[in-house]
N, C-alpha and C positions, 0 to 999 in steps of 0.2 A: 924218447918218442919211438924207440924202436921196438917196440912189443904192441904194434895196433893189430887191432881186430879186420881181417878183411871177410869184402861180404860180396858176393855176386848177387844181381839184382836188375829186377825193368821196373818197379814202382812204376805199374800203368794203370793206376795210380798209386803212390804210398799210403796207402791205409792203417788201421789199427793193428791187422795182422803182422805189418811190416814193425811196425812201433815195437809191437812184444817181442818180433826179433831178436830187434835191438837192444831190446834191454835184457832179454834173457843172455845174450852173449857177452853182454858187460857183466852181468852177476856174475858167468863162470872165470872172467879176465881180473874182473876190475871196474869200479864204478866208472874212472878217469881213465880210461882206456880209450885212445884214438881210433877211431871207426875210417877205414877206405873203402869204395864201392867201388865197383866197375858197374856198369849200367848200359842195359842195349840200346844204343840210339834211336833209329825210326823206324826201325821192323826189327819186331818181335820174335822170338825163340818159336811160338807157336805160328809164326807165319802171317800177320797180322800189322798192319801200320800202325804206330803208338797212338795211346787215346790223344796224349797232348806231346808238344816239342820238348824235346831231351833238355831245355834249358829250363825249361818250368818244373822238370820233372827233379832236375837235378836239385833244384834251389828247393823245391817243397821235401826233399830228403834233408840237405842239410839243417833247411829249419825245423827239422824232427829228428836232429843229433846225428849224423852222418857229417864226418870233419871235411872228407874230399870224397868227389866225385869226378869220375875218371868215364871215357866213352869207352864200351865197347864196341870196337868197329864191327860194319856190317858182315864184312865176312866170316866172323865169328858168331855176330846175333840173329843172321838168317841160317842158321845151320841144324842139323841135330845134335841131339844132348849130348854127345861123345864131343863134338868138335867143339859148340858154344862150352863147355865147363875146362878144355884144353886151356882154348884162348884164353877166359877170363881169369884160369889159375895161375899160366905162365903171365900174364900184365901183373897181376899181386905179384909174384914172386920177384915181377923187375922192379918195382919200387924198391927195394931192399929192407922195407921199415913193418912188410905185414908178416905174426909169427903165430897167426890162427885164420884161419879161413871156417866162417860162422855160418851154418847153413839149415835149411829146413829142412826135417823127415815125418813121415805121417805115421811110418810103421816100425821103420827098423832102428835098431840103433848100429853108434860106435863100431861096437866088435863083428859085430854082422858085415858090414859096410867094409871095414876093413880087410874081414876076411874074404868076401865076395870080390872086392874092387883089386886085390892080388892073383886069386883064381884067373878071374876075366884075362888081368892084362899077361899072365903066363899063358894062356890058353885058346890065342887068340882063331890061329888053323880049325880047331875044331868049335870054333861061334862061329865061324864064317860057313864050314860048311851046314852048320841050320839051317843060318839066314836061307844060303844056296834050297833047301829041299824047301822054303814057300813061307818061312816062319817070320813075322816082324822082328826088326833087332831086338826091340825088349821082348817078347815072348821069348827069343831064340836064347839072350841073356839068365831068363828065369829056367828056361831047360838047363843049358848047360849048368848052371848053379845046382841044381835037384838032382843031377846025377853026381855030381860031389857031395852031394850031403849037405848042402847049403842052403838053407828055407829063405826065399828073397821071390816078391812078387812085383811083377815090376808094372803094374796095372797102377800104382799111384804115383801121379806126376813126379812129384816131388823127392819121393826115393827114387827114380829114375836120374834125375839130376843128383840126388845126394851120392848117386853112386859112382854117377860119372864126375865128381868133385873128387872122390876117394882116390877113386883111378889117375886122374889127372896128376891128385898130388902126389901119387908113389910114382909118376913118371918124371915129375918136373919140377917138384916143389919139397924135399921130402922134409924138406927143416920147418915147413910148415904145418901145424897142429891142427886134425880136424875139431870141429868143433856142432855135433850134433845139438839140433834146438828142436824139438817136438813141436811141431804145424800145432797150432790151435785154434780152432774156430773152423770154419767153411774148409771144403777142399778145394786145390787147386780150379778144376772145373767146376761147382757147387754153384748154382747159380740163382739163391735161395738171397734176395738182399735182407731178408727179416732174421739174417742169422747173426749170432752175438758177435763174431769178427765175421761180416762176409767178405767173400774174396775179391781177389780184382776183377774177374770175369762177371760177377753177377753186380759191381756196381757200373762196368761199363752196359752190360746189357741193358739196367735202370736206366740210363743218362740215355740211352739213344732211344726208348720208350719216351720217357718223363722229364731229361733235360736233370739239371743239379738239383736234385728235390733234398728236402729236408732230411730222407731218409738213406740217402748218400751223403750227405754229410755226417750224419752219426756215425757213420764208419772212418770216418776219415778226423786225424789228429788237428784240434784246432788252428793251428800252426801252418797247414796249409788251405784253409779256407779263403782267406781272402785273396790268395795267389790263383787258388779254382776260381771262387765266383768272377773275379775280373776274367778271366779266360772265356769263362761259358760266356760272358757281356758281348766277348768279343766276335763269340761264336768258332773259337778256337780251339774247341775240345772234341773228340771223338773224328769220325771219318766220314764223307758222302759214298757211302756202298756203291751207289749208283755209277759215280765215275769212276769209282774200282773195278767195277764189272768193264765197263768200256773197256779201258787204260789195258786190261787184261785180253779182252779178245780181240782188240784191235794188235797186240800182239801176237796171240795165235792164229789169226788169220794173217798177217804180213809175214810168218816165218813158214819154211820146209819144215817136217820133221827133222832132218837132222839138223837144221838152222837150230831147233829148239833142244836137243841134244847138247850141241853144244856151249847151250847158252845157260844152262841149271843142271842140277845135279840128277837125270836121268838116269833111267839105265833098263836094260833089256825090254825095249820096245814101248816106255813107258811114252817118250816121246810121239808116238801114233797115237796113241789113247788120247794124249792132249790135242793133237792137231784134231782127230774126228768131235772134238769137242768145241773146235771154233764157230759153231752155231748155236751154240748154251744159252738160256735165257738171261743167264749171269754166273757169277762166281761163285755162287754157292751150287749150282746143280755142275757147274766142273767137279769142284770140290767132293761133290757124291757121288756123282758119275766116275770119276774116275780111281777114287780110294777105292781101296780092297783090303784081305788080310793081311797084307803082305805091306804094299803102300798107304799109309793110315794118313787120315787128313789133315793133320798138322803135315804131316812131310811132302804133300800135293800142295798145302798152302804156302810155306817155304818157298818150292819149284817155281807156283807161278811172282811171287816176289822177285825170285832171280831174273826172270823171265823181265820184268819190269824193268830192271837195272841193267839191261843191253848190255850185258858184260861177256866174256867167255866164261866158261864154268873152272878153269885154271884158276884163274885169282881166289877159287873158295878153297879149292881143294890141293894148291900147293900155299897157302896163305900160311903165314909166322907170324904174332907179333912183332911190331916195326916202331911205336910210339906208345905214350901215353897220352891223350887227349883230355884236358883240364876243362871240365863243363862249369864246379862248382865248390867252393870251399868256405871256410870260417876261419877265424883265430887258432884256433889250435891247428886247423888245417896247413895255416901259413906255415907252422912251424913245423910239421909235417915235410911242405914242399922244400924247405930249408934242408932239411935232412937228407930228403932225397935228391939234392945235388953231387954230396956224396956218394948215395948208395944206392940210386939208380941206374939199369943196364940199358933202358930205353932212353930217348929223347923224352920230355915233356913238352910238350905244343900246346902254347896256351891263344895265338893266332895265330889264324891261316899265313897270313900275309898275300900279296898280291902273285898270282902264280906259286904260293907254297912257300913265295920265298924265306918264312920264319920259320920252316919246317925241314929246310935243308942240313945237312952237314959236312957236305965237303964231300964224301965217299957217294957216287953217282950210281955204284950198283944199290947200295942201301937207299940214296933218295929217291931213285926210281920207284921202288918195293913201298916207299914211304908214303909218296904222293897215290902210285896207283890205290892203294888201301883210303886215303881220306878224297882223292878223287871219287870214290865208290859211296863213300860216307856222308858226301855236298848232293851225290844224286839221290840216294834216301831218304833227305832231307828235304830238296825240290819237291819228288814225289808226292811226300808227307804235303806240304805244303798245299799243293793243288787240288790233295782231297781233303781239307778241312771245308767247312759247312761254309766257311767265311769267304772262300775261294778269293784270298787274298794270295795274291801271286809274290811269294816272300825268296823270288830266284835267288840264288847264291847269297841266302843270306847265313849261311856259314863265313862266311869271305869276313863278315862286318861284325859278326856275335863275339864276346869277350868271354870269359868265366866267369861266372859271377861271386864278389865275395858278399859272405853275409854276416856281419857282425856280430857277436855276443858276447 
């Protein structure tokens, strides 16, 4: 069982594009190859609260051949692509049982990837001073690349992540094998649902027009249909904008600028541009008002996330890996977590318990670092909660959720 495929992932929702994945990364492995996900809880890498709960989302992966599913915590999944592909490479690499990490590119391959993702992390003084003269990370990434001779654009999602996988794994992982899968179908943002695999973006944009129509379920692997349609019955899918917009400015308007400073990943003044934005009709004119070349609106969407989770901006930005978090698994899965009693470097936390206390280990600097991180994870989840259509109040129901297994 020690040769699984690992996979970073938010399936929001898992679609058909996710399916081909999957199966394209078993062709290069092995049909019978064990699949592990890490998966972002309740806000998203682009800044964004999940269409559905991490538990639905995890169980409609396994029932489309994914053996375990694992959380990645929020300080990892509200982050940029440098930080969320860190965390989710170092939790693979604690399991001790993944020896491919299986990913999507739109453009580049392999050798490219490898060679750029070496560059970068030798050369980091001089990305930083790009960033410094006005450039986005990825712009300032694709410079620095051009003037070594290394053709890499970093305008497509997807190789932005595949690169920051590459980088991750020559820091942290190196016994782990990348594993490029050519994106097919829709792009990352494509927001086209008539496309032969469309993406996640344009089947949540359908479902908050149209609700679960017929022509979002042709995207989506039969396997989780009837896990979606009970969901949408229940009016438990997607998010109320409306109270995202409040929830947002009623924090910008309660905090200082430097309250707000220190409360997200800020920096040289970006904090004023927020606070004069505490009058915005909603979240999306923050979101345009405030993006520039420099600050792009995934990483204002992000911000104001952090913002929501009343935290210090410390916990994102001196955060490690502390656990594994067991959302969802199968039979093969079992045998999986079998394994990794042995050859695990984290804990496994399959419940909370009352106060954490299934979550403990004896060493009080490590459980501190433990609880703060899934403390951060219960309030993304609240969050989530509050803004579903169903405005069912599901408070700390991290406390009471188990993992779910699913037989086959």
């Amino acid at each position: 069982m020690k040769n699984a495929i690992g996979i970073v992932a938010e399936y929001n929702p898992f679609h058909n594009g996710h399916a081909l994945h999957l199966a394209g990364a078993r062709r290069l492995v092995g049909e019978n190859a064990p699949a592990v996900a890490v998966m972002s809880g309740s806000f998203m890498q682009r800044g964004e609260p999940a269409f559905a709960d991490k538990w639905l989302r995890a169980a409609c992966a396994v029932n489309c051949g994914v053996d375990v599913v694992f959380e990645l915590p929020t300080v990892f999944s509200c982050r940029s692509a440098e930080f969320f592909a860190a965390g989710a490479v170092q939790l693979l690499a604690a399991t001790g049982v993944v020896k491919h990490l299986a990913f999507g590119a739109e453009t580049a391959d392999a050798e490219t990837l490898t060679q750029a993702a070496a560059y970068i992390n030798a050369h980091q003084n001089e990305l930083r001073e790009i960033i410094k003269s006005g450039s986005s990370y990825a712009a300032a990434q694709t410079q620095l690349l051009a003037g070594a001779g290394i053709k890499f654009d970093a305008n497509k999602s997807n190789d932005i992540l595949a690169l920051e996988y590459c980088r991750a794994l020559q820091k942290y992982a190196p016994d782990i094998k990348p594993l490029v899968i050519r994106r097919q179908g829709a792009g990352y943002n494509d927001n086209d649902i008539e496309s032969s695999t469309a993406s996640a973006s344009a089947i949540r944009m359908e479902y908050a027009a149209n609700g679960l129509t017929e022509k979002i379920l042709q995207q989506l692997p039969t396997q989780t249909h009837e896990l979606l349609q009970q969901a949408a019955k229940e009016n438990a899918l997607g998010y109320d904008n409306t109270v995202l917009s409040a929830l947002v400015l009623y924090r910008l308007q309660m905090l200082a600028p430097a309250q707000i400073a220190a409360a997200c990943e800020c920096s040289e003044g970006l904090e004023n541009r927020l606070k004069d934005l505490s009058n915005a009709a909603g979240i999306e004119q923050i979101i345009n008002d405030a993006a520039t070349k420099r600050y792009t609106k995934s990483r204002i969407r992000r911000l104001l996330m952090q913002l929501l989770l009343d935290t210090d901006k410390t916990i994102f930005t001196q955060a490690e890996p502390q656990y594994l978090r067991l959302l969802a698994f199968n039979n093969r899965g079992t045998d999986l977590l079998g394994d990794m009693r042995k050859s695990s470097t984290l804990p496994v936390i399959t419940k909370l318990g009352r106060n954490f206390k299934n979550c403990l280990t004896g060493n009080a600097e490590r459980d501190s670092k433990i609880v703060q991180q899934l403390e951060l994870d219960v309030k993304a989840a609240n969050i989530c909660g509050l803004l579903r259509h169903n405005h069912k109040n599901l408070y700390n129901s991290d406390f009471t959720s188990s993992p779910i297994y699913i037989p086959q």
